[in-house]
TIVO-2410 file (N, C-alpha, C; in nm, 3 decimals):
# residues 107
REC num residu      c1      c2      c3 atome chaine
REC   1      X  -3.577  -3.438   0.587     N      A
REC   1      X  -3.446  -3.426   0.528    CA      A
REC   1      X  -3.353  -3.357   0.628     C      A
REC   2      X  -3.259  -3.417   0.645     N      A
REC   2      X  -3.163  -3.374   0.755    CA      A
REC   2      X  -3.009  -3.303   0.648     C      A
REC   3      X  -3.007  -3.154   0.729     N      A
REC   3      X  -2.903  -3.068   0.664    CA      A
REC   3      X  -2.786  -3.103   0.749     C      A
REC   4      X  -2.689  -3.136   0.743     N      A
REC   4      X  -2.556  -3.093   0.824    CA      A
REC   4      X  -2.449  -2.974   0.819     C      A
REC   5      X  -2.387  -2.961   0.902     N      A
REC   5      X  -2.339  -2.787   0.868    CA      A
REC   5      X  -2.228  -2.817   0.824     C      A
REC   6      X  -2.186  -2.900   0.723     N      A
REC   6      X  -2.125  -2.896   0.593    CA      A
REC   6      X  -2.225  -2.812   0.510     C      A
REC   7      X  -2.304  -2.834   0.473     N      A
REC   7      X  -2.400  -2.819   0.398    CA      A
REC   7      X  -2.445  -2.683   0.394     C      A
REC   8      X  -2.483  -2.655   0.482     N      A
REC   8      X  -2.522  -2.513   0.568    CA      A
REC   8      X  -2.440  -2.375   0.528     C      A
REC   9      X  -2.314  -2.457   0.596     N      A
REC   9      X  -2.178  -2.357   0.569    CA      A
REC   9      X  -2.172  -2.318   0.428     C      A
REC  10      X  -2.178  -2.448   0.318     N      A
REC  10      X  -2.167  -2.423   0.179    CA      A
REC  10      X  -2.268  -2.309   0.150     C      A
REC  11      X  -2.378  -2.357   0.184     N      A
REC  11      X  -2.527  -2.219   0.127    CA      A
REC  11      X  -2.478  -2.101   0.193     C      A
REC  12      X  -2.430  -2.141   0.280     N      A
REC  12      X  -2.405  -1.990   0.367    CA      A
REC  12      X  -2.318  -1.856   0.298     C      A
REC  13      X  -2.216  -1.950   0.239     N      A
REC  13      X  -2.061  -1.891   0.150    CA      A
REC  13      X  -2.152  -1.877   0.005     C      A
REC  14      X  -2.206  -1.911  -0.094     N      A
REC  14      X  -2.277  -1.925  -0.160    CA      A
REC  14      X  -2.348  -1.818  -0.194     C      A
REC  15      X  -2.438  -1.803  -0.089     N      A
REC  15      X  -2.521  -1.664  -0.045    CA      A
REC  15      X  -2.492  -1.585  -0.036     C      A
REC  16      X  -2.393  -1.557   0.045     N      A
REC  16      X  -2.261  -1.403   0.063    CA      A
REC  16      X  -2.201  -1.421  -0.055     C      A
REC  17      X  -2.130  -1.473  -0.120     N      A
REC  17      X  -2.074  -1.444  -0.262    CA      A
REC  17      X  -2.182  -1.409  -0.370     C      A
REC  18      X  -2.281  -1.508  -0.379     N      A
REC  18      X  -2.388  -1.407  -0.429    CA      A
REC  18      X  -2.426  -1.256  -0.429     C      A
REC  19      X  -2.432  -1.233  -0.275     N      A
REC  19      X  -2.461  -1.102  -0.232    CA      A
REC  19      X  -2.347  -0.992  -0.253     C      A
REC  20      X  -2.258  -1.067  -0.253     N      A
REC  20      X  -2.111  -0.941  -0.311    CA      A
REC  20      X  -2.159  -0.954  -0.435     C      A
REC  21      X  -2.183  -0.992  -0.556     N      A
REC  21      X  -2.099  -1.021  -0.651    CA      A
REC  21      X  -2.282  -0.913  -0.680     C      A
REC  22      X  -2.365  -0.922  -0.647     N      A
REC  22      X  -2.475  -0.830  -0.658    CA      A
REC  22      X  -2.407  -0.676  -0.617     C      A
REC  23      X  -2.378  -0.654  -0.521     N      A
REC  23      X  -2.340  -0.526  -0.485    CA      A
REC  23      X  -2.279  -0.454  -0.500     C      A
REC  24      X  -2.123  -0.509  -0.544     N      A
REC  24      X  -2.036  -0.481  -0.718    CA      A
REC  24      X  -2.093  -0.347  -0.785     C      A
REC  25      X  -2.168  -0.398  -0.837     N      A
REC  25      X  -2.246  -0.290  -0.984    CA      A
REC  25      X  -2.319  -0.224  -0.886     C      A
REC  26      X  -2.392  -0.223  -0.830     N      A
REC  26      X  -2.476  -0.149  -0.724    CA      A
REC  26      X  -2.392  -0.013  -0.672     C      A
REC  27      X  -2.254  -0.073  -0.614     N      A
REC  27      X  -2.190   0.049  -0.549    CA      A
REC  27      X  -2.111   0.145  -0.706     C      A
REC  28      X  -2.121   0.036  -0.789     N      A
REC  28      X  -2.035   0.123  -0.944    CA      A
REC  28      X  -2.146   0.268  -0.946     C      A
REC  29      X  -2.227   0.171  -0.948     N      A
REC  29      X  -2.297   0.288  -1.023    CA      A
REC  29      X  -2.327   0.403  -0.910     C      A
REC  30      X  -2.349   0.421  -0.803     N      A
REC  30      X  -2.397   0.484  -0.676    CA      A
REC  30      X  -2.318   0.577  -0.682     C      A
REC  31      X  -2.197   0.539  -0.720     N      A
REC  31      X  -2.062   0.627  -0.727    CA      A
REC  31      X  -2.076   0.731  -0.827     C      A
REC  32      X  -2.146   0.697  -0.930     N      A
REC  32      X  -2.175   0.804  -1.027    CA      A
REC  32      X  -2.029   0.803  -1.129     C      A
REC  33      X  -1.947   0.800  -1.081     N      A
REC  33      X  -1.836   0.803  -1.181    CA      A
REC  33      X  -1.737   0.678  -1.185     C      A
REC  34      X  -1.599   0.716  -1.219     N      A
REC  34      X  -1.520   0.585  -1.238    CA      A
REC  34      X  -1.431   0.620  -1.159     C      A
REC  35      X  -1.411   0.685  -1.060     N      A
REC  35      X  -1.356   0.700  -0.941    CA      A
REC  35      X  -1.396   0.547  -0.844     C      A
REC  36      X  -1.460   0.452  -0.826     N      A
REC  36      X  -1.476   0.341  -0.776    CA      A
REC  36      X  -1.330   0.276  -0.824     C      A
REC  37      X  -1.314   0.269  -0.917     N      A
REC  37      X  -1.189   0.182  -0.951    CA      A
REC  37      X  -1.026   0.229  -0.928     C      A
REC  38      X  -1.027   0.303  -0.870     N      A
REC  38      X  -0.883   0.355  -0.799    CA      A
REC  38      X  -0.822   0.247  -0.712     C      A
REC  39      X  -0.866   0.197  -0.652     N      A
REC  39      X  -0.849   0.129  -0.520    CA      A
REC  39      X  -0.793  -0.024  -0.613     C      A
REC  40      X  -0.855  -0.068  -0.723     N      A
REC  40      X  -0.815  -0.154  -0.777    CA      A
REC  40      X  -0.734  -0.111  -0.856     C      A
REC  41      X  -0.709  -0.028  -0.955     N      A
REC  41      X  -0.587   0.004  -1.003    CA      A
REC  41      X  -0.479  -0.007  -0.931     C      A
REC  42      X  -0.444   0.077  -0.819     N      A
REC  42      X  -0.375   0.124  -0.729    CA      A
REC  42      X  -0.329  -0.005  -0.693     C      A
REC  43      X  -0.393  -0.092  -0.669     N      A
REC  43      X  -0.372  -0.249  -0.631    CA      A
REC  43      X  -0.256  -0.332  -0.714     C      A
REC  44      X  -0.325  -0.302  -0.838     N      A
REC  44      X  -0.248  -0.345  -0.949    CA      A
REC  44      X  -0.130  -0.302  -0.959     C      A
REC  45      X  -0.099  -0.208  -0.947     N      A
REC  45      X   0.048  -0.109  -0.947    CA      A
REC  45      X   0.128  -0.202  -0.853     C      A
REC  46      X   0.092  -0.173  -0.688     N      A
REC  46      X   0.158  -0.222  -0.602    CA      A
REC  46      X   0.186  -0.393  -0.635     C      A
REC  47      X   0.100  -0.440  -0.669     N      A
REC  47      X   0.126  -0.601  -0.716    CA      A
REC  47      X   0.229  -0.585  -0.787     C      A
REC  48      X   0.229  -0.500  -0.903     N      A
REC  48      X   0.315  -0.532  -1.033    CA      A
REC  48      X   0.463  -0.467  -0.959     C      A
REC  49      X   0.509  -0.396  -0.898     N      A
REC  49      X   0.618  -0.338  -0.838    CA      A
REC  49      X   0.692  -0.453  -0.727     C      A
REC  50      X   0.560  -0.470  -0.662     N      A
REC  50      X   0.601  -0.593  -0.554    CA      A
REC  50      X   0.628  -0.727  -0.638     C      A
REC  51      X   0.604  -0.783  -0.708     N      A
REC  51      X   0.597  -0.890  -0.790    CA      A
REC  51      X   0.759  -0.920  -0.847     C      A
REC  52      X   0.818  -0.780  -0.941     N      A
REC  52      X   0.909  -0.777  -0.930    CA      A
REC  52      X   1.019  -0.741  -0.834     C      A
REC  53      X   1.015  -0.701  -0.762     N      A
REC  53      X   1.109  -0.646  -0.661    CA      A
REC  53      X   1.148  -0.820  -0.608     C      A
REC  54      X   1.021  -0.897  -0.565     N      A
REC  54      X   1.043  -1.032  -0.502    CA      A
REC  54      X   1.115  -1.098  -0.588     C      A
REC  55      X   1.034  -1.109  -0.697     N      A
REC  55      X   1.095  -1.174  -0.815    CA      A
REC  55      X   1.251  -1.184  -0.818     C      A
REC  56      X   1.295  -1.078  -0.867     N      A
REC  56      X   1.430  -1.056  -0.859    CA      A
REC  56      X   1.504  -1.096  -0.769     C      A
REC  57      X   1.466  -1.082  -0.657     N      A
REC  57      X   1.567  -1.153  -0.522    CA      A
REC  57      X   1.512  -1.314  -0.505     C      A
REC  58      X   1.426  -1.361  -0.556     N      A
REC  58      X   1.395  -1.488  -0.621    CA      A
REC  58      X   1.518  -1.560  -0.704     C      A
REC  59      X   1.450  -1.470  -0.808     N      A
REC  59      X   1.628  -1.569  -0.904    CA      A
REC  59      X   1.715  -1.529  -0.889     C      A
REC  60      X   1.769  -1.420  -0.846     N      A
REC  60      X   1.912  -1.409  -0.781    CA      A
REC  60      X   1.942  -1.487  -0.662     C      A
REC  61      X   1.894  -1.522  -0.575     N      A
REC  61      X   1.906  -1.678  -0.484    CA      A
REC  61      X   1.871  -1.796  -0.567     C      A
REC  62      X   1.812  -1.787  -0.671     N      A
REC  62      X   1.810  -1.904  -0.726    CA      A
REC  62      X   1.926  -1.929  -0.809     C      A
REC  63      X   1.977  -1.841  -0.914     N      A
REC  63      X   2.126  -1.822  -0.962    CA      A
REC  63      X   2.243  -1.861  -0.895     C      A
REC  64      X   2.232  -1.831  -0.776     N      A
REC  64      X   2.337  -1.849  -0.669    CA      A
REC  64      X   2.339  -2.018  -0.618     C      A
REC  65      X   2.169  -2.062  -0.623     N      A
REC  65      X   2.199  -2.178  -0.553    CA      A
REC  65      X   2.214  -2.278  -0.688     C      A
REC  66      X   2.184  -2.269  -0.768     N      A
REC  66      X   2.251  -2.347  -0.909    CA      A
REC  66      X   2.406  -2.338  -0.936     C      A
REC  67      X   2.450  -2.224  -0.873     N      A
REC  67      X   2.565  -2.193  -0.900    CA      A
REC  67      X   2.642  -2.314  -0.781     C      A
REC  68      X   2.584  -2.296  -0.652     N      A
REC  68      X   2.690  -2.369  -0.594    CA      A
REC  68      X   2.677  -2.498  -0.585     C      A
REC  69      X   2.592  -2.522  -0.612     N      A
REC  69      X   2.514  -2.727  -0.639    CA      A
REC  69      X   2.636  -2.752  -0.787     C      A
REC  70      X   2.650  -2.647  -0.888     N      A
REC  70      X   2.729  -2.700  -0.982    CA      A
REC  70      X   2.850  -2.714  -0.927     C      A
REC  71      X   2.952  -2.658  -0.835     N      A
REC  71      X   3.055  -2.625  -0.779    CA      A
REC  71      X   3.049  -2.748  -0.689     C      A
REC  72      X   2.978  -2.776  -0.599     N      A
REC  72      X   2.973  -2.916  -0.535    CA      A
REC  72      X   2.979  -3.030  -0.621     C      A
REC  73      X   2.888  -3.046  -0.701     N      A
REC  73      X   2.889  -3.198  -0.817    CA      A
REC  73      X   2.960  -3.184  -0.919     C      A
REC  74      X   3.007  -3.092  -0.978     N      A
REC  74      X   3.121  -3.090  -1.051    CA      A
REC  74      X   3.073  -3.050  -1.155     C      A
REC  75      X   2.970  -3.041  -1.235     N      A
REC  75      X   2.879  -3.049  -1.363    CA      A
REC  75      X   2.783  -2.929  -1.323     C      A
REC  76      X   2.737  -2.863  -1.461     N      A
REC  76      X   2.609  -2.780  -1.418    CA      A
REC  76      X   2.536  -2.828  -1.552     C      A
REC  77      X   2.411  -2.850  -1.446     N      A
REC  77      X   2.279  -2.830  -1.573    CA      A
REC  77      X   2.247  -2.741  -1.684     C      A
REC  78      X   2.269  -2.788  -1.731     N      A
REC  78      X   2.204  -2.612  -1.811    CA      A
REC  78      X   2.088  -2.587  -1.843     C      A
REC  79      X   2.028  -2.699  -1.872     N      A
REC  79      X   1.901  -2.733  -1.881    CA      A
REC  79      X   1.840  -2.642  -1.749     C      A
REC  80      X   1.861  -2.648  -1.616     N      A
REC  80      X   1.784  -2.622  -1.505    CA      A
REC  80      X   1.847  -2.471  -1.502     C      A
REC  81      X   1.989  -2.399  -1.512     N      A
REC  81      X   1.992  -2.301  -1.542    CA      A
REC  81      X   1.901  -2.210  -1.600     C      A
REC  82      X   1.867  -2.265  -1.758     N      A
REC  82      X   1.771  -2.189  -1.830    CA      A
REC  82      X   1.666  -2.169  -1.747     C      A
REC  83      X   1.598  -2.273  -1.681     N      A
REC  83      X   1.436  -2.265  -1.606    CA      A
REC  83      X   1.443  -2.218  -1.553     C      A
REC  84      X   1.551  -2.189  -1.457     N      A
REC  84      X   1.582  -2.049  -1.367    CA      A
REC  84      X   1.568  -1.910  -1.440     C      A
REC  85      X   1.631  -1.896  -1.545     N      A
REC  85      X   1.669  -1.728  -1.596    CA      A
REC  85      X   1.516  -1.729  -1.684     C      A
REC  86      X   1.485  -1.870  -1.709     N      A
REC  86      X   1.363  -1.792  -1.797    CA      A
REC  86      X   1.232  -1.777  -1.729     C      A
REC  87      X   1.238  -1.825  -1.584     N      A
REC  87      X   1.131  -1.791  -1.461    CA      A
REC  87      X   1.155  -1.655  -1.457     C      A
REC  88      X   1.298  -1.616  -1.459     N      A
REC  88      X   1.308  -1.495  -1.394    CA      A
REC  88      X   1.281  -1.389  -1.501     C      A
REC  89      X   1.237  -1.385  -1.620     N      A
REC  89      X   1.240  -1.347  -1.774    CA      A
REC  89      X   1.083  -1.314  -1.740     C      A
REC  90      X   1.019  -1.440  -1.724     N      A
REC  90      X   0.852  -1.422  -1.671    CA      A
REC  90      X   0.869  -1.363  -1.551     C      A
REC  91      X   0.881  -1.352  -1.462     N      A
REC  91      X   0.845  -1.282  -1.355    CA      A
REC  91      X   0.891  -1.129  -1.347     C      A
REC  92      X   1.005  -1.076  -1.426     N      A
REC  92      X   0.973  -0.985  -1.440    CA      A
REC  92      X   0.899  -0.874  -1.540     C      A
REC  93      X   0.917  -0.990  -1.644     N      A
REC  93      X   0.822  -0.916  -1.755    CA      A
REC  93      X   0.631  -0.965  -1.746     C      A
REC  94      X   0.609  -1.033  -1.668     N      A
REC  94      X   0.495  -1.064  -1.691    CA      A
REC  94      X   0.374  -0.976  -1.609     C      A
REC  95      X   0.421  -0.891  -1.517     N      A
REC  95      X   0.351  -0.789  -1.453    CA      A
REC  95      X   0.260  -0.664  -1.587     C      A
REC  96      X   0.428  -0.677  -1.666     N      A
REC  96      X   0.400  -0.535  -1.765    CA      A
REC  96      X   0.300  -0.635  -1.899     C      A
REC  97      X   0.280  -0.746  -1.877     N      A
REC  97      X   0.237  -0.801  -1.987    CA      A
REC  97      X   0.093  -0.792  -1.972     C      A
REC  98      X   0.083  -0.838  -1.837     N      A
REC  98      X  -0.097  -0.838  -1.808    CA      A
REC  98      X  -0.143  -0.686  -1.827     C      A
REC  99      X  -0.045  -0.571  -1.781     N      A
REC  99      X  -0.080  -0.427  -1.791    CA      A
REC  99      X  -0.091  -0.387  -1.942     C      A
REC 100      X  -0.071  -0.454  -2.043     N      A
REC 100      X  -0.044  -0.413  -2.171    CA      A
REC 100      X  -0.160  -0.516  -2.216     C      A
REC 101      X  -0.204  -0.647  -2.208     N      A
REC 101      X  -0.318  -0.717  -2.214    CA      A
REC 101      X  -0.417  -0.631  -2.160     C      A
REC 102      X  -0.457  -0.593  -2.025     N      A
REC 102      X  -0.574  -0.527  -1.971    CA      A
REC 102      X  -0.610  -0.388  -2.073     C      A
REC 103      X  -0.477  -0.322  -2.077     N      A
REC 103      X  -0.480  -0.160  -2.164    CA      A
REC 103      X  -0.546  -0.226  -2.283     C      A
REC 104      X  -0.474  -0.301  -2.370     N      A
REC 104      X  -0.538  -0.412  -2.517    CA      A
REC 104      X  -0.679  -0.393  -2.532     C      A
REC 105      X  -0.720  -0.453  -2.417     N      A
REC 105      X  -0.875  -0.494  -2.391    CA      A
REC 105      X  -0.953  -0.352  -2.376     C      A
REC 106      X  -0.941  -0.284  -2.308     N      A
REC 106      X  -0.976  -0.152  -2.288    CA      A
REC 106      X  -1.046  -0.061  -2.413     C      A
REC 107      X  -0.927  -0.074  -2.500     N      A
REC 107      X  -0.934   0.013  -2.634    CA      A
REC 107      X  -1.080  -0.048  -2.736     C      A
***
């Protein structure tokens, strides 16, 4: 039976994700406490801050460029307006949503 390193590569990635996903709980517990999970919290924060900060300068260039496409063609969508403000509705509320889902789950 002949392997090719398609094949190889796959077992290879396979194996190492295996081997993380073993060592996970291994280092939880080694740690003795719940000090392991800082680093992922902390993560989370910066996501949810960064998320919006982008966000926002997202649909505010996006506001702007609906704005002047209507000013060129004469007509504005409104339809595509809304999908704009209500992207921007999710993106900034949806950081605090997963944080209020995760807390949910917790309890």
């Amino acid at each position: 039976m002949r392997i090719d390193q398609s094949t190889m590569m796959r077992r290879a990635v396979a194996a190492l994700a295996a081997a993380a996903m073993l060592a996970v709980p291994g280092l939880a517990h080694a740690a003795g406490s719940a000090d392991w999970v800082q680093p992922g919290t902390g993560l989370m924060e910066n996501l949810e801050s960064g998320l919006v900060q982008i966000g926002a300068i997202v649909i505010g260039i996006g506001v702007i460029i609906v704005g002047i496409w209507a000013c060129f063609t004469g007509h504005l969508k409104w339809e595509r307006l809304g999908y704009v403000i209500l992207g921007g509705v999710l993106v900034m509320a949806g950081p605090s949503m997963i944080r209020a889902l995760l807390e949910s789950v917790q309890t």
